[in-house]
N, C-alpha and C positions, 0 to 999 in steps of 0.2 A: 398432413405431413406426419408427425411424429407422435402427437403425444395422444391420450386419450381425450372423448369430447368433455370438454370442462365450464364451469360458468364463464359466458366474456370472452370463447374463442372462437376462434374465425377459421370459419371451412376455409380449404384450400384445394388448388387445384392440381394435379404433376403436370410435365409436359404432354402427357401421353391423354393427358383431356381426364383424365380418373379423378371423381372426386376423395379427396381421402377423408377420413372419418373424423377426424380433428386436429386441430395445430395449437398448444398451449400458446399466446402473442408473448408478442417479450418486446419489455423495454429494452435497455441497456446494457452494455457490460462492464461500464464504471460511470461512476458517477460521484458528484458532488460530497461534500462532505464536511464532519465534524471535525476537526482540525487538531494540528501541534501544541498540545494542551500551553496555555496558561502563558504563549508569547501577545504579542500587543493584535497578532491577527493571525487567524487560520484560512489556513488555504481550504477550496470545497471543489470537486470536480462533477460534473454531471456532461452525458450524452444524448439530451433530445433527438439525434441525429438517428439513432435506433428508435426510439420513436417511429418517426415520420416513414423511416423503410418499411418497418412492421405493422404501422397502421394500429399502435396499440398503447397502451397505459406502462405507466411505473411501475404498476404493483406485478406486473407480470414476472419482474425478474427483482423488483426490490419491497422491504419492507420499509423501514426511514431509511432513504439514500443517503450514502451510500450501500449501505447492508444491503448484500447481494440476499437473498432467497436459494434455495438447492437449485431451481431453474434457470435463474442465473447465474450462478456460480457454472451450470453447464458449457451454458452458452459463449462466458467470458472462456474457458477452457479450449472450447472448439475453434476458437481463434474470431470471435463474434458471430459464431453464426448458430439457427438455431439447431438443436439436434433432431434426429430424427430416428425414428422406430422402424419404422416402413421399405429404408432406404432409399429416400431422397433427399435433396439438394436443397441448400439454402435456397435457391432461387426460386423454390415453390413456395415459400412463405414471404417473399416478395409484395407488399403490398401498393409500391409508390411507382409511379408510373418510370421503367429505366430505359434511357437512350444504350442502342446496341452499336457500338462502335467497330463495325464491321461486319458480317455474316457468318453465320455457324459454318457455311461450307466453307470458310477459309482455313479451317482447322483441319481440314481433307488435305488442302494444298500445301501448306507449311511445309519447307522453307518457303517456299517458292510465293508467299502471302504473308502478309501480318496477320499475325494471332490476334483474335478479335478479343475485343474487352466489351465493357459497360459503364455507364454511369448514370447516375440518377437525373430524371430531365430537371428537377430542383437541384437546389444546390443545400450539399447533406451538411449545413450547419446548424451546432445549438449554441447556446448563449449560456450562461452560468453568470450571476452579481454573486457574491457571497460579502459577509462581514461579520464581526463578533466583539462585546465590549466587556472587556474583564472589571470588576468591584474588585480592589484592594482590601482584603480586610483590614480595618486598625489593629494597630500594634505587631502586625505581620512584615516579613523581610521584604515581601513583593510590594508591601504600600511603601516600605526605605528606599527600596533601588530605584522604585515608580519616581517617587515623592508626590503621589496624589492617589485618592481613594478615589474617585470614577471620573473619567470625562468621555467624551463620547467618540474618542479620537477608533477609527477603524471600523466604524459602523456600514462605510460603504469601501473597503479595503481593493476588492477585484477585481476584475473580470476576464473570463475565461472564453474560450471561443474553439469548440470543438468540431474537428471533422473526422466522420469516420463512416466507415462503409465498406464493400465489396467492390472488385475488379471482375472477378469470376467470381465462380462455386469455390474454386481453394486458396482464391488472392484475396485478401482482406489489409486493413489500412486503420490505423487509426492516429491523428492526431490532434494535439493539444495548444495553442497560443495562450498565456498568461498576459495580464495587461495590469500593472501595478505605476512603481516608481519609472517599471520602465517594462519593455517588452523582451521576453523572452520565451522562446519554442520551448516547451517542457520536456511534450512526445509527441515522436515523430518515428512509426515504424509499420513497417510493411510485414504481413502474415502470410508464410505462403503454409497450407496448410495440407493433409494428404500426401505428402510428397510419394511415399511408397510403402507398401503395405497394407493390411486394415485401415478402415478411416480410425482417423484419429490418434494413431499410433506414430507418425513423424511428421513432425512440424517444423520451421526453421522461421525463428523471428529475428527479423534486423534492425538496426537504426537507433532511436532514440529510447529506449523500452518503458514500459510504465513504473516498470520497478524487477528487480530479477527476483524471480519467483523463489523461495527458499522454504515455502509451506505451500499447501494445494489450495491456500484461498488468496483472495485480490488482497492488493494493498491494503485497501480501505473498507476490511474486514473486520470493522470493530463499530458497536453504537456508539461509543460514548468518545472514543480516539481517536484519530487522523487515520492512525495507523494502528493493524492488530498488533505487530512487533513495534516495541518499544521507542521511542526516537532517541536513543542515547547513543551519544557517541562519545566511545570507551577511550578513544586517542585523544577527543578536548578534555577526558577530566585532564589526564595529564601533561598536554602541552596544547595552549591557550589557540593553535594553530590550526590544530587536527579537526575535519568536519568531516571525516567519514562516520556514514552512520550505517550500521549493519540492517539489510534490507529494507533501503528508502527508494524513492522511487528514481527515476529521470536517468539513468544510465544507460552510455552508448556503449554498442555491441552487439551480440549474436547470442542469440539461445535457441536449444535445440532442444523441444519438448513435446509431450504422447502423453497417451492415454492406452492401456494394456487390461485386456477383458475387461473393462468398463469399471475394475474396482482398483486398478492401478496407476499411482501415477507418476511420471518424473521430468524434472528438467536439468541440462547442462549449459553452462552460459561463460563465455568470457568478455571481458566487460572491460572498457576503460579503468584505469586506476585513478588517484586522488594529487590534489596538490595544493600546496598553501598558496596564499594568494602572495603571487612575487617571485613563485617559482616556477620551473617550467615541468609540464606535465609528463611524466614518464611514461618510458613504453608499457603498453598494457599487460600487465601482470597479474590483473584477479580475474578466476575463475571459482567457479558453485556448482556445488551437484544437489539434486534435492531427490527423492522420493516418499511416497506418501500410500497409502489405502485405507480404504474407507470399508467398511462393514456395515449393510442395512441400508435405507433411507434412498434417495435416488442416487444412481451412481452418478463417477463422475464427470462421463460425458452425456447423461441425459438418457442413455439410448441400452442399459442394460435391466435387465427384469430384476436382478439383486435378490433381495430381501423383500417376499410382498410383491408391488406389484412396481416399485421403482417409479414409479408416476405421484407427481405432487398431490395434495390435496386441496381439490379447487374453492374450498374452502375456508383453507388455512395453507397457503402456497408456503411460509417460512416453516410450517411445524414438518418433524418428520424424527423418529428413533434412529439412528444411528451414530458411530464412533468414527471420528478418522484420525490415523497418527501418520504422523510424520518425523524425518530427522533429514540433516541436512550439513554440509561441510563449506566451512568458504576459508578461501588465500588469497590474499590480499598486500600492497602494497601502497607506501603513501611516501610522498615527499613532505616532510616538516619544515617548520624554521627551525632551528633549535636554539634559535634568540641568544644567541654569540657574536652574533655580527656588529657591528658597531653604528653601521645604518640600515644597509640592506640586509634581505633575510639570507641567514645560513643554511644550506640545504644538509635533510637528516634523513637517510630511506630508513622508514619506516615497517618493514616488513612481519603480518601479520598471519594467525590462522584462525578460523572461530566453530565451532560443533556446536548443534542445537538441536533440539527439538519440539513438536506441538504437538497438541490434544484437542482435537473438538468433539463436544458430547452433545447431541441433542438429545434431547426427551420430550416430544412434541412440542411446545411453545415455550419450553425452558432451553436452552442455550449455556453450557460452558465450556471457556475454552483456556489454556491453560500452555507454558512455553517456557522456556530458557534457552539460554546461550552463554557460552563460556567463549572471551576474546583473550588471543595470546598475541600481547606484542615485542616483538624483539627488538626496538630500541621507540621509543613514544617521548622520553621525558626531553627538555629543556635543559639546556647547562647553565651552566654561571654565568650569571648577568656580563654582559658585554661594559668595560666601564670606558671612559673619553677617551674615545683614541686607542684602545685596545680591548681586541677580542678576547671574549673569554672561553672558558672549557667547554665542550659539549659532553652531555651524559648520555651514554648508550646504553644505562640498564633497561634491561626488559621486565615487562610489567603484564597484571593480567586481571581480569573482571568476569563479573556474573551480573548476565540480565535476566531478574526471572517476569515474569507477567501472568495473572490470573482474569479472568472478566464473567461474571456472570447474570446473565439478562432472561426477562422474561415480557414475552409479549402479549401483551393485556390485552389490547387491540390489534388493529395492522399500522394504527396510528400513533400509539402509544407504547412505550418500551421503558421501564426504567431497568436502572442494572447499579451494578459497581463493579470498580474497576481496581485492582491493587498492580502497582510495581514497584522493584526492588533491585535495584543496584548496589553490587559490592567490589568495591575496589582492594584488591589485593597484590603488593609488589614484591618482590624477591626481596627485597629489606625490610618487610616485618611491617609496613603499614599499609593501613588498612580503613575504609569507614561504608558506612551502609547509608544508604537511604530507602526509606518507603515511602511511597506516595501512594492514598486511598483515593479514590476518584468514584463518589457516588455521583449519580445521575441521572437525567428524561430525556429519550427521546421522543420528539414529537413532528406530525406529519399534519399539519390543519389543510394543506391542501397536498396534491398527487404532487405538483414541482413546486411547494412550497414548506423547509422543515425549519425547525429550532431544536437545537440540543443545551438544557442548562447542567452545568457540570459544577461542583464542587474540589478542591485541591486540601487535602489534608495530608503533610508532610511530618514525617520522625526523623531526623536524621545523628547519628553519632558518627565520632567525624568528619572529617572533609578529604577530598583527592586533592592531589598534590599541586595543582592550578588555586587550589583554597574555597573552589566553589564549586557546587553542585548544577550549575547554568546547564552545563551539556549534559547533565542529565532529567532535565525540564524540571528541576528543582529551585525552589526561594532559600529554603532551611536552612541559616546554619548553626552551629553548636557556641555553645560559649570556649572562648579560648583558654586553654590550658598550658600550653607553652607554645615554645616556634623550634621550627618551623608551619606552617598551617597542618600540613600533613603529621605531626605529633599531636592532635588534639583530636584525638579516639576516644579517648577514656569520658566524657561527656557526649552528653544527646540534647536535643532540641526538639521538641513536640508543639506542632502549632498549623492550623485551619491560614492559609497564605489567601485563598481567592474561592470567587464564583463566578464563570462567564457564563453568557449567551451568544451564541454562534446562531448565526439565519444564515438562506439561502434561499434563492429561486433561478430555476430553469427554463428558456425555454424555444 
């Protein structure tokens, strides 16, 4: 099929009986992972279910999963399927035996027949356990809030139970079941993929999404972090209510996304909007636009010559020379409490807008990447406490923040990675306060088997000031400042420097 012969891949056949010269195998398109730093447990996602279609290993599309590799990050783009050079069809790289749910000549007949499908004569599920157990350092804010420096509570936190696969060449599917305190469907969304045009150039994805794309890599585009973007959310610094976080995963809605001469890329998506718990969910109001291009290293749907020869090296599948930037806009909407009420919550719309942008640099098995975002909200804060029996005032000023984030990693092995991590939240409001925090986040990844890894991470926090909630929580923060007056939000003028944790996050797939 598609790619050049490489170590570990498997001839393939078209339908036309032609053998083709080679097919790079591919695991996945998401998977598993090192989690939401420094809460009592992270989540980890992995897709054995690619696996088993392909007939092939991890390392095809990952290095420590979740870290996708250039050929995966293809493949995740193409709407799970593999690319191809030659011009053929995912279903030449097909390795697992698939029930055909009706006959090719039915697609002559349409209307007048059902358009036939597919499915696998197995049934295309993987498994995922994950867990991870944070050390309090002494004398750290995270051992106060804890009130314990380790126990072993979260070591077996998960489990995850993926389906995903093909319908045809241009339907694809993937979903997600979480199984914790309780069950809940993460993702849940159908790909139709081709719709018109060049491949690869219009796509339309629906249902429950993995996350809306707002840079050209996955979610869980990071070694050492859950997430390459940041997990903060700029509405809980300032009202205790707000959990929208700027490009996290599991939103329902529609996006409409391409790939243009193999060096371009973009998405459009409108997405459900946010709501406090108690209120009722508003009409859908946010919408994202992203574009992205990448220079050198393999494009990015796999299938352009580029730079060189755009084909991985089968040697080192994660190394490769190239830059990609991205920028990207999102509008947004949320309902608050604005905690006025006297029992139930007070509703506050929240109406937001945020601009960002990223950097990814390889240099063959060095890796940096690099991002900001700026959030404008037009009314986020909390009023005056509600006192017995009477409501109080709500505050509609608007307020605004900066998420920056840097990460850079280098890959010693294919099973060993260590990196650091920096981010830096700053909260700034139309009244003059204001407080930063950084969090440094050294770390290892490590892979001792193909669906077996451990990530250990370190939390070193600075923070001067606090947001107007008084804490840094929503921004995966311990640190806070020694108090200087009141209200919390006047205590700028002091900083607080101090090492909060160390976890260990595991996982296995399969």
């Amino acid at each position: 099929m598609t790619m050049q012969p490489a170590v570990g891949s498997l001839a393939v056949r078209s339908r036309s009986g032609r053998r083709k010269p080679g097919a790079l195998p591919l695991f996945v398109a998401s998977a598993a992972a090192a989690v939401t730093f420094f809460a009592a447990t992270r989540e980890a996602r992995a897709v054995p279910s690619f696996a088993r279609k392909y007939q092939t290993g991890c390392q095809t599309c990952h290095t420590v999963y979740p870290m996708l590799n250039p050929f995966g990050e293809a493949f995740r783009r193409n709407g799970y399927r593999f690319p191809s050079r030659n011009g053929g069809v995912d279903s030449d790289s097909e390795k697992s035996p698939m029930l055909q749910l009706g006959q090719e000549e039915y697609k002559k007949t349409f209307p007048n027949s059902v358009w036939p499908g597919k499915i696998p004569e197995s049934i295309p599920l993987g498994v995922m356990f994950n867990g991870s157990v944070p050390v309090n350092l002494p004398g750290s804010e995270a051992k106060d809030q804890a009130g314990n420096t380790f126990t072993w509570g979260g070591i077996a936190a998960e489990v995850h139970l993926f389906g995903a696969g093909a319908l045809s060449d241009t339907l694809t599917y993937f979903t997600q079941v979480t199984i914790a305190d309780s069950v809940d469907i993460e993702t849940a969304y159908l790909l139709w993929n081709d719709i018109v045009g060049p491949s690869h150039a219009v796509n339309l994805w629906v249902g429950r999404l993995f996350a809306p794309q707002l840079t050209s890599f996955g979610l869980h585009s990071s070694y050492l972090s859950d997430t390459m973007m940041p997990a903060v959310s700029v509405a809980g610094l300032y009202n205790p209510s707000g959990t929208f976080t700027l490009g996290q995963g599991h939103t329902d809605g529609a996006e409409l996304n391409g790939t243009l001469a193999h060096r371009f890329d973009y998405a459009i998506g409108w997405v459900a909007s946010s709501n406090a718990s108690g209120l009722s969910m508003p009409n859908a109001e946010d919408a994202y636009a992203h574009i992205g291009v990448k220079i050198g290293g393999v494009s990015f749907d796999g299938e352009g010559e580029g730079s060189g020869t755009g084909v991985p090296d089968p040697l080192k599948p994660w190394a490769e020379r190239s830059i990609t930037f991205d920028v990207f806009g999102y509008h947004g909407m949320a309902n608050l409490d604005n905690g006025t009420g006297v029992v139930s919550p007070t509703m506050q719309r929240d109406r937001f807008n945020a601009l960002g942008a990223a950097l990814r640099v390889h240099f063959d098995s060095l890796m940096f990447t690099a991002g900001g975002q700026a959030e404008f909200h037009q009314s986020p804060y909390q009023g005056s406490a509600a006192a017995a029996g009477v409501a109080g005032a709500p505050n509609t000023d608007s307020a605004r923040a900066f998420v920056q984030y840097d990460e850079l990693d280098y890959v010693i092995f294919p099973w060993l990675v260590p990196g650091v991590r920096a981010e830096i939240t700053q909260t700034t409001v139309d009244g003059g306060d204001a407080g930063t925090l950084i969090r440094l986040i050294p770390g290892i990844a490590l892979l001792p088997r193909s669906n077996f890894r451990l990530i250990l991470t370190g939390d070193i926090e600075r923070a001067t000031g606090l947001p107007t909630t008084g804490s840094w929580a929503a921004a995966g923060g311990f640190v806070s400042p020694p108090l200087v007056g009141t209200p919390p939000s006047a205590n700028g003028q002091r900083s607080n420097f101090k090492a909060e944790q160390i976890q260990l996050t595991a996982g296995v797939s399969y």
